[in-house]
C-alpha positions as CSV (number, residue, x, y, z in Angstrom):
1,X,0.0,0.0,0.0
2,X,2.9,2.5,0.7
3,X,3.4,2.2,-2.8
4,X,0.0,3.3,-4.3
5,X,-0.7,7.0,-4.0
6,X,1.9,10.0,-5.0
7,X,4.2,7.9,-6.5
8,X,5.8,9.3,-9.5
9,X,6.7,5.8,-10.8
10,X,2.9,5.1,-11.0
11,X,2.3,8.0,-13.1
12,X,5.4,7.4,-14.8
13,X,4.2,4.4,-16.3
14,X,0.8,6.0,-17.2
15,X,2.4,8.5,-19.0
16,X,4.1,5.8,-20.7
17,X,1.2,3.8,-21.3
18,X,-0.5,7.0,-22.9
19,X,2.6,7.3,-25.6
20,X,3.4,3.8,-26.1
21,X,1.9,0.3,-26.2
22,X,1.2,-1.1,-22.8
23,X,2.7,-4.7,-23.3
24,X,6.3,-3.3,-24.1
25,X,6.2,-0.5,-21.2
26,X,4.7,-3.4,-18.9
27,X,8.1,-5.5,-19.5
28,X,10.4,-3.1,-19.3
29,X,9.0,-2.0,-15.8
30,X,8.9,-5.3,-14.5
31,X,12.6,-6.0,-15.3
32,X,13.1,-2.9,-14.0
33,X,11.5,-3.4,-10.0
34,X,13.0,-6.6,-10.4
35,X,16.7,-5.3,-11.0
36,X,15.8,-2.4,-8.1
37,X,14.3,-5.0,-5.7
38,X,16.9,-7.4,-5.9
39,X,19.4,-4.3,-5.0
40,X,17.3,-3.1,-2.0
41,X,17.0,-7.0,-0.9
42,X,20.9,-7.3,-1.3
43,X,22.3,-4.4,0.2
44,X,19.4,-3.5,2.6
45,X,20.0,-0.3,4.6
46,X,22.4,1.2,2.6
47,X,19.7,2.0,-0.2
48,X,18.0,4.0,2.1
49,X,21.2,5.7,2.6
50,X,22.2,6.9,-0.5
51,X,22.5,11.0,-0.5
52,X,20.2,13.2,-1.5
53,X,21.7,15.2,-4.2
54,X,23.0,12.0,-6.0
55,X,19.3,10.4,-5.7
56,X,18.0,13.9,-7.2
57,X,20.7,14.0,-9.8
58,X,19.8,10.5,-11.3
59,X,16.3,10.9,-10.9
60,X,16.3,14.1,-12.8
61,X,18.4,12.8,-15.2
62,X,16.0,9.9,-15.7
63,X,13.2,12.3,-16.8
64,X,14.9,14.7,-18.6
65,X,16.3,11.4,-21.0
66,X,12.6,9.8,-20.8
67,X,10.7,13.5,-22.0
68,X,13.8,13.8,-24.9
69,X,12.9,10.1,-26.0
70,X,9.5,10.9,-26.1
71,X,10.0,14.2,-28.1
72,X,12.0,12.4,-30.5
73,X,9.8,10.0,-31.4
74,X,8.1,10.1,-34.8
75,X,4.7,11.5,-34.7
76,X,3.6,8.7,-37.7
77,X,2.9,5.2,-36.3
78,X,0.8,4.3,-39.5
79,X,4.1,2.1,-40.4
80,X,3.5,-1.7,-39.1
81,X,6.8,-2.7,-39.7
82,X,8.4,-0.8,-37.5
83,X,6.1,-2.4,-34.5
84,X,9.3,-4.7,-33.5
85,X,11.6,-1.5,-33.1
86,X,9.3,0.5,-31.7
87,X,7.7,-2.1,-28.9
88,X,11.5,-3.1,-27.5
89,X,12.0,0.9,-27.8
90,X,9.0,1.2,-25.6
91,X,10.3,-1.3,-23.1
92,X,14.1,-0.2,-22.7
93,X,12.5,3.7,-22.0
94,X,10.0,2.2,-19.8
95,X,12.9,0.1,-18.0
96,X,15.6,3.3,-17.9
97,X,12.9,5.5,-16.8
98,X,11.7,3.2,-13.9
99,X,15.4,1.8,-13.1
100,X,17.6,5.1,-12.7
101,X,14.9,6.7,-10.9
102,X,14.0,6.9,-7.2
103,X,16.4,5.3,-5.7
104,X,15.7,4.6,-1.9
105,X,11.9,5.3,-2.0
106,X,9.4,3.7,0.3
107,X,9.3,0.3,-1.7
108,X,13.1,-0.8,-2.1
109,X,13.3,0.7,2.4
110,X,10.6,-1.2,3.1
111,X,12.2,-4.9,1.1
112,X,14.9,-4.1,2.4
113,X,13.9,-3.8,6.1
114,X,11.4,-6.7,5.6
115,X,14.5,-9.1,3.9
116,X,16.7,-8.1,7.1
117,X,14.4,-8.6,9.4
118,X,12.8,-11.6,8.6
119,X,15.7,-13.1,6.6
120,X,13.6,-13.6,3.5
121,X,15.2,-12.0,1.1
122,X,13.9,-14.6,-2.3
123,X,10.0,-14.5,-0.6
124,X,10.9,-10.6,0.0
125,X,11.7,-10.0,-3.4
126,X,9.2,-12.1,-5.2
127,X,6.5,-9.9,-3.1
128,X,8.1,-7.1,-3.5
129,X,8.3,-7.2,-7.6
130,X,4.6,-8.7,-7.6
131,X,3.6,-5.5,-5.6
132,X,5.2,-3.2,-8.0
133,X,4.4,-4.8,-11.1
134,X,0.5,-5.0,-9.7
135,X,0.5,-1.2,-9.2
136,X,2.6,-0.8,-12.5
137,X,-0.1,-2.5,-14.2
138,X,-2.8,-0.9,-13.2
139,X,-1.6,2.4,-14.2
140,X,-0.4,0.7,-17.6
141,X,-3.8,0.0,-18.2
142,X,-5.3,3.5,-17.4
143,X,-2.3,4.6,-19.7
144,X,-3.5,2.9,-22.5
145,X,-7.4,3.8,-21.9
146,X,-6.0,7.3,-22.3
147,X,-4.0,6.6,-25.2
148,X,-7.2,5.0,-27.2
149,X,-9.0,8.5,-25.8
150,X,-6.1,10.8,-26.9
151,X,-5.9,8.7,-30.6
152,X,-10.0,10.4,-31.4
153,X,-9.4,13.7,-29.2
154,X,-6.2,15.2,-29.5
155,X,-3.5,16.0,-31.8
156,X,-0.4,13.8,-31.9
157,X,2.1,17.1,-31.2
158,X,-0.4,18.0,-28.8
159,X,-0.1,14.5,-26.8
160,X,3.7,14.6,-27.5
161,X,4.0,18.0,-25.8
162,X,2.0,17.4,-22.6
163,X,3.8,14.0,-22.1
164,X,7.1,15.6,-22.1
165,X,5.9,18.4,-19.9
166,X,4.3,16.0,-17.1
167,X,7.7,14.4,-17.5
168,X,9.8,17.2,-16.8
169,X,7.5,18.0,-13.9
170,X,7.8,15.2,-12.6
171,X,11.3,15.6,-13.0
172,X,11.7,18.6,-10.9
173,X,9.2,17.7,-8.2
174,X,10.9,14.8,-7.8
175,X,14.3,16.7,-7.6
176,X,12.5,18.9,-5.2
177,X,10.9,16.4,-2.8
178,X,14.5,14.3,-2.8
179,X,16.5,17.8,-1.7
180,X,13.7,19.0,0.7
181,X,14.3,15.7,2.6
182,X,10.3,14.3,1.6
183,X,10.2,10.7,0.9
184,X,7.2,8.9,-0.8
């Protein structure tokens, strides 16, 4: 449940969802939280430790490389043969986005504490990735209803624009909550 409301990851992936297909953004999430998960099993407390202005840093960086993928991508998807290219596109900016970003929030503390405390860490991590990819599919799927709804109401540019902007918002909120010492 920490997980669930105000996380940037969850809107993240909706954003994603809203741009892309959500089969390729749901894979490259999953690998991601499991890569991140097995770290916060693994080295525990230290992840919780990591300093602020380096967590900032990569996180910005994250969404500042996500919003310049997304503003790079062709505006005509009439091409099918492209699909390929463009679904394992989908899922490596889907796993960079997810991966370098928030590093130490409230999921990887709380696998971490849970896989020391209980010394756990394989059950720890397989709930842990089944938690994230549950709330990361959920909010692939309201990506994609918005995606069909964008596709009849609005312009491609138009849906290109705001999705980089909400990116880059949530780029420097989360550099600010990370520096104003706010965790969540």
């Amino acid at each position: 449940m920490a997980e669930i409301v105000g996380d940037k990851l969850l809107y993240t992936t909706g954003v994603l969802s809203a741009r892309y297909r959500a089969a390729p953004i749901f894979i490259g999430m999953t690998g991601a939280f499991m890569l991140k998960m097995a770290v916060a099993v693994a080295v525990g407390k230290a992840v919780s430790e990591l300093p602020p202005f380096f967590v900032a840093t990569l996180t910005s960086a994250s969404f500042i490389g996500v919003a310049i993928a997304l503003w790079l991508k062709p505006l005509d998807q009439s091409s099918s043969k492209d699909q390929p290219a463009a679904a394992s596109k989908a899922a490596m900016v889907s796993f960079a986005a997810i991966f370098f970003s928030e590093w130490g929030d409230v999921g990887q503390i709380t696998a971490a504490t849970l896989a020391a405390r209980f010394g756990a860490p394989v059950v720890v991590w397989v709930g842990a990735v089944a938690a994230m990819a549950t709330k990361g599919g959920l909010a692939s799927s309201i990506g994609a209803g918005v995606r069909r709804w964008i596709a009849v109401k609005v312009s491609p540019q138009m849906a290109r624009t705001v999705g980089v902007a909400l990116l880059l918002l949530l780029g420097i909120l989360s550099v600010a909550e990370t520096l104003t010492g706010r965790r969540g």
